[in-house]
C-alpha positions as CSV (number, residue, x, y, z in Angstrom):
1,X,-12.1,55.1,9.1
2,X,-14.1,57.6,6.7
3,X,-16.6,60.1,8.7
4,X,-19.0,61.4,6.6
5,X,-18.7,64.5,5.5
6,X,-22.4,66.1,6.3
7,X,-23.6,65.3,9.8
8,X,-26.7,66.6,9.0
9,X,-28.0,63.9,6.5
10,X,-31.1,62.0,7.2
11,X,-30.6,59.0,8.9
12,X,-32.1,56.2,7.2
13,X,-33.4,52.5,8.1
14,X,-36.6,52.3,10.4
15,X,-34.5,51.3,13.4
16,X,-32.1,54.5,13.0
17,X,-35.0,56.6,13.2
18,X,-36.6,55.9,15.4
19,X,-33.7,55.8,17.9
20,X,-33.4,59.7,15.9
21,X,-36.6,60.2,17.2
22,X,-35.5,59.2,20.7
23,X,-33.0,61.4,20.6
24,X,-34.6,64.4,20.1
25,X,-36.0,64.2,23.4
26,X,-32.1,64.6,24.5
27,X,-31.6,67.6,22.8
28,X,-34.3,68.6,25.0
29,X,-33.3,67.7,27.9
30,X,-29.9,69.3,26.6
31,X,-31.3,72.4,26.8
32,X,-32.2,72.6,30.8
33,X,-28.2,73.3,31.2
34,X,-28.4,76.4,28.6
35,X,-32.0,77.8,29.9
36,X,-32.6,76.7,33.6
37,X,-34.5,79.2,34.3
38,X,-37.0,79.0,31.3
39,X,-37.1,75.2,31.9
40,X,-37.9,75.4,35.9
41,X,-41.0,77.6,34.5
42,X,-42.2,75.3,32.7
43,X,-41.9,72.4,35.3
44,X,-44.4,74.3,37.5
45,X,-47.5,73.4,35.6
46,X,-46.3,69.9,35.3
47,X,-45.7,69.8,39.2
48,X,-49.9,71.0,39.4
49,X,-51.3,68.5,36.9
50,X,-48.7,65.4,37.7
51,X,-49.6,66.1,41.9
52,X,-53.2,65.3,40.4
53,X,-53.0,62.6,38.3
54,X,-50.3,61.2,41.1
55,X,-53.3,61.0,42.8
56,X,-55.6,59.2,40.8
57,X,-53.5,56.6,40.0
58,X,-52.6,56.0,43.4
59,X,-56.4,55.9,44.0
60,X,-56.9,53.4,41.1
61,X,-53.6,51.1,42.4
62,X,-56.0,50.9,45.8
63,X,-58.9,49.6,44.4
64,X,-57.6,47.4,41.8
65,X,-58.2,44.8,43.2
66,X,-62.1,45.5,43.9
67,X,-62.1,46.1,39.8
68,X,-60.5,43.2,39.1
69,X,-62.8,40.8,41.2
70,X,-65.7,43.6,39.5
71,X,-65.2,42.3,35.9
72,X,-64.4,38.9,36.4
73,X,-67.5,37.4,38.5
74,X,-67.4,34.1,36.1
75,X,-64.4,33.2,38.2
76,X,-66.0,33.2,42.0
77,X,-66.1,29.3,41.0
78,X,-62.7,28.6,40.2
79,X,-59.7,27.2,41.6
80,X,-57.8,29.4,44.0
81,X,-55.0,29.6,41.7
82,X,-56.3,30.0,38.3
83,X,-58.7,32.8,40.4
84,X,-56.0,34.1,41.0
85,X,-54.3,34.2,37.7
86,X,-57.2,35.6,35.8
87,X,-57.8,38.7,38.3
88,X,-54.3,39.6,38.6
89,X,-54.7,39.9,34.9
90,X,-57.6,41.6,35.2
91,X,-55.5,43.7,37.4
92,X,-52.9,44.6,35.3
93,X,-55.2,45.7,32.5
94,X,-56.8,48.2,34.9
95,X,-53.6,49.7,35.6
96,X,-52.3,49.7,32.0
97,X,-55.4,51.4,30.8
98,X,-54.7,54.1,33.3
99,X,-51.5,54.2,32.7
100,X,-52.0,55.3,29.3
101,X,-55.4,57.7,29.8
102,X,-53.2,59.3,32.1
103,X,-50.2,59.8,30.3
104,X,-52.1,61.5,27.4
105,X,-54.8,63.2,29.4
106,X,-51.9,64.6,31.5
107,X,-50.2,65.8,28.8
108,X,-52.9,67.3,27.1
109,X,-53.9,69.5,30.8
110,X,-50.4,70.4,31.7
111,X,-50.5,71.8,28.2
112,X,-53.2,73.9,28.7
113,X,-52.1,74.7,32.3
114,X,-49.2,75.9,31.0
115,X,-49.7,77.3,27.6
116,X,-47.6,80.8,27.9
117,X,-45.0,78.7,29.2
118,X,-44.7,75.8,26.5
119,X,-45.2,78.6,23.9
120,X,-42.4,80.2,25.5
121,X,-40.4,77.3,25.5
122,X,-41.1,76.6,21.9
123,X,-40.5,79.7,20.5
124,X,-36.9,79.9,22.1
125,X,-36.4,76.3,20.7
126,X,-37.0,78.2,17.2
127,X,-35.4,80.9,17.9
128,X,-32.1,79.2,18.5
129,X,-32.4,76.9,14.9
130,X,-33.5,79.8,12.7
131,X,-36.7,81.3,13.5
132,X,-40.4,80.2,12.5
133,X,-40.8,80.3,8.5
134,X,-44.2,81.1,7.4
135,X,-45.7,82.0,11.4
136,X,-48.8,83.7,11.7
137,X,-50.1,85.6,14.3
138,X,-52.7,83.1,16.4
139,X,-54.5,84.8,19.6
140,X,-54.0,83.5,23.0
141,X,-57.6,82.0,23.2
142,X,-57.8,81.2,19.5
143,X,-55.2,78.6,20.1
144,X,-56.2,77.5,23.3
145,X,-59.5,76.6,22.3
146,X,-58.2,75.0,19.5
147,X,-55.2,73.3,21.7
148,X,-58.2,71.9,24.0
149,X,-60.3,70.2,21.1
150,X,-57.5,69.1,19.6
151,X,-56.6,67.0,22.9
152,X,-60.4,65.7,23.7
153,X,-60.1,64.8,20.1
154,X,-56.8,62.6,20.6
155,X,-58.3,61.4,24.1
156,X,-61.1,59.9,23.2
157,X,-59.5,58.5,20.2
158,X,-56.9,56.7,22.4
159,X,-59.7,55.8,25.0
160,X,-61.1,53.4,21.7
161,X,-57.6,51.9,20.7
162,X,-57.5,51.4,24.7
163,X,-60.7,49.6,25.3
164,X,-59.4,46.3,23.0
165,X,-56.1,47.0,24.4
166,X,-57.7,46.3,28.1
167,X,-59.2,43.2,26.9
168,X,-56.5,41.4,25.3
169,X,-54.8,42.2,29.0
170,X,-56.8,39.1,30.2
171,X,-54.5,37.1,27.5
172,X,-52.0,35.4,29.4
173,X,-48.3,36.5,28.3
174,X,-50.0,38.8,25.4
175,X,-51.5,40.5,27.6
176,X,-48.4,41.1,30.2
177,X,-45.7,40.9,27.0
178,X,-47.2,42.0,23.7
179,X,-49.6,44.2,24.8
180,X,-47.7,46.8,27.2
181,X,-45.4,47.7,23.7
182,X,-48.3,48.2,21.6
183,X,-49.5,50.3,24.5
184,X,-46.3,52.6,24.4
185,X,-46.3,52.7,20.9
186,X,-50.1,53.7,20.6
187,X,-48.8,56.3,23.7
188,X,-46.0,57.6,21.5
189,X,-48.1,58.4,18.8
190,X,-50.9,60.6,20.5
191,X,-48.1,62.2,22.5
192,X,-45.8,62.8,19.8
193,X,-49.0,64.4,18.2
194,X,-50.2,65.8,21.2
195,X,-46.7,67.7,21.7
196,X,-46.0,68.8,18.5
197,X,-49.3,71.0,18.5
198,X,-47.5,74.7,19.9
199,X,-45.3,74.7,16.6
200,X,-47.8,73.7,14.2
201,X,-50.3,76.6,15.4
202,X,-47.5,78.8,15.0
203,X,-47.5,77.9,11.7
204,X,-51.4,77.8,10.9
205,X,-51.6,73.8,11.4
206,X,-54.1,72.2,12.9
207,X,-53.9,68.5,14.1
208,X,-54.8,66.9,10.3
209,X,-52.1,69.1,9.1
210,X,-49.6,67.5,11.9
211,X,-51.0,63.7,11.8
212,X,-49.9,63.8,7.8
213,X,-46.8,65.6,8.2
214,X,-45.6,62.8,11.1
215,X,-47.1,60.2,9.4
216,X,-44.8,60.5,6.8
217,X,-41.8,59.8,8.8
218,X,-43.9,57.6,11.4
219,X,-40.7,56.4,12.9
220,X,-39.1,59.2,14.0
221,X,-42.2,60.2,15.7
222,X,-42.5,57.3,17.1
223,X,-39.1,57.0,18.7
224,X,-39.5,60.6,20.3
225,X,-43.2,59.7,21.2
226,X,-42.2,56.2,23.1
227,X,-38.8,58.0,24.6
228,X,-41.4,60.7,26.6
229,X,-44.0,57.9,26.9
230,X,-41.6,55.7,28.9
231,X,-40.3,58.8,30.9
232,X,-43.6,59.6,32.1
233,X,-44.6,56.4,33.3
234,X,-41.6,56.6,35.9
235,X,-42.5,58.6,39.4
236,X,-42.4,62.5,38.7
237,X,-40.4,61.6,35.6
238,X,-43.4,63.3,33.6
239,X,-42.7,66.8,36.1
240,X,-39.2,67.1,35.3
241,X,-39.5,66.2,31.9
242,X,-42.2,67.8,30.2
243,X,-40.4,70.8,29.5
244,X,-37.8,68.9,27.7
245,X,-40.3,67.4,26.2
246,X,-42.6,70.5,24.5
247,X,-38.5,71.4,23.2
248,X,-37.7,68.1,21.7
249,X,-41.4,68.3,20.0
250,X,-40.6,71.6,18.5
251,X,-37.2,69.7,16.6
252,X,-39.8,66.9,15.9
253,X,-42.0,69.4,14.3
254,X,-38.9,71.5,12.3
255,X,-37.6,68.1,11.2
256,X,-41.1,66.9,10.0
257,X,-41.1,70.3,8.1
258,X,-38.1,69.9,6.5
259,X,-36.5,72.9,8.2
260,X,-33.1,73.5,10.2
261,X,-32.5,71.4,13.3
262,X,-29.0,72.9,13.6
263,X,-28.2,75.7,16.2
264,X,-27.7,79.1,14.2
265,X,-24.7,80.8,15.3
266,X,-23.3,77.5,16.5
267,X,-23.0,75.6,13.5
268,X,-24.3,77.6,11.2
269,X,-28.0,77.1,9.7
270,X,-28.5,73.6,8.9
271,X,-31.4,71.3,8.0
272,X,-31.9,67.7,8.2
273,X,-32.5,66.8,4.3
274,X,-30.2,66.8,1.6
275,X,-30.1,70.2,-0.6
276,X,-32.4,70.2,-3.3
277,X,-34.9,67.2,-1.2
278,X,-38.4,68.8,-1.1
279,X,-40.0,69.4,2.4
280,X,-42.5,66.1,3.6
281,X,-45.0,69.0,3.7
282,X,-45.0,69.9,0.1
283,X,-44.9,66.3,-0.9
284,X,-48.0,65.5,1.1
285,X,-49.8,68.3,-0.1
């Protein structure tokens, strides 16, 4: 069997990249058995926020029932069964919606929360693959502010997409089936965007800079935007990963540049296009 010379060649087809996205959240995770310590740091915002939103969605799962019966007066009539039917539709909806506010809106507060930490995290994540071409020097408040109107901006954006997602929950089987994926993919994409935000600053990049650059190889970011999507739906899963996360973000973001994603000193400087390819960046410029 022939094994390709260069490991580091793009991998091609939508399918492959996308599960290349997904496993840039591994390499993440990978790196909570080199830098515990750094890692633990950065689960302690997380812990804060995720207690919060625990909360809330807890409070939401209570009265779901009470919304469900809210929006769907026209059926007081009806059968018992197909009552029935349409609310725990109804219900569903509800909690889909908030499953997916809450994902992104958590995100985006545990990153403010915790912006020295992420930072931190991020910079050692480019540290270890060759250091931050091009970085400028962005104050601490100068790129929170901009960190927090970049995330109201993807928020409210996702709060549209979710409103016609929330109605087509009341389709039978679309809504249980067809909608929940286009939920997690429409989750991906904010949080892949959301994420990627600390390594894009560094740079000088604000979020119309990063929405091109990951546009242009929308499956990748998409499999590492559904991969932390689906781990944060799953109890304190978006706790102990988030730190992972804000790492695999900054490969996403050195990949999306066209820059090393191979450990210096390990494997020697690497990057993740072919010699000679141009950087996405420069092409969508």
């Amino acid at each position: 069997m022939n094994v390709p010379s260069d490991i580091t060649a793009p991998v091609t087809g939508v399918v492959g990249r996308f599960f290349s996205g997904a496993g840039l959240l591994l390499r993440g995770i990978g790196l909570y058995v080199r830098s515990p310590g750094l890692m633990l740091l950065g689960v302690v915002p997380a812990l804060l926020s995720g207690a919060l939103f625990l909360a809330a969605f807890a409070t939401l799962a209570y009265f779901v029932d009470d919304l469900a019966a809210l929006v769907t007066p026209f059926a007081d009539d009806w059968s018992t069964t197909a009552r029935s039917l349409v609310r725990v539709a109804a219900g569903l909806a509800f909690l889909g919606l908030g499953g997916l506010l809450g994902v992104l809106t958590f995100t985006a507060v545990t990153l403010v929360i915790g912006d020295p930490f992420y930072e931190k995290i991020s910079e050692r994540v480019e540290e270890r693959y060759g250091g931050t071409p091009g970085a400028v020097e962005v104050p601490l408040w100068a790129s929170l502010r901009h960190s927090v109107a970049d995330s109201l901006r993807l928020v409210a954006l996702s709060a549209l997409i979710g409103v016609p997602l929330f109605a087509a929950g009341f389709v039978p089987v679309v809504g249980q089936i067809v909608v929940p994926v286009i939920g997690a993919a429409v989750g991906g994409w904010f949080l892949a965007l959301e994420l990627t935000g600390a390594p894009f600053y560094r740079r000088g990049m604000r979020l119309p800079d990063r929405r091109a650059l990951l546009k242009a190889d929308r499956p990748t970011a998409l499999g590492f935007g559904v991969a932390v999507f689906v781990c944060f739906l799953i109890p304190v899963g978006s706790v102990l990963v988030m730190p992972a996360a804000v790492a695999g973000a900054t490969l996403l973001a050195r990949r999306s540049l066209g820059q090393s994603i191979v450990e210096t000193g390990r494997s020697g400087v690497g990057s993740d296009r072919p010699a000679g390819e141009p950087s996405r960046y420069v092409e969508e410029r």
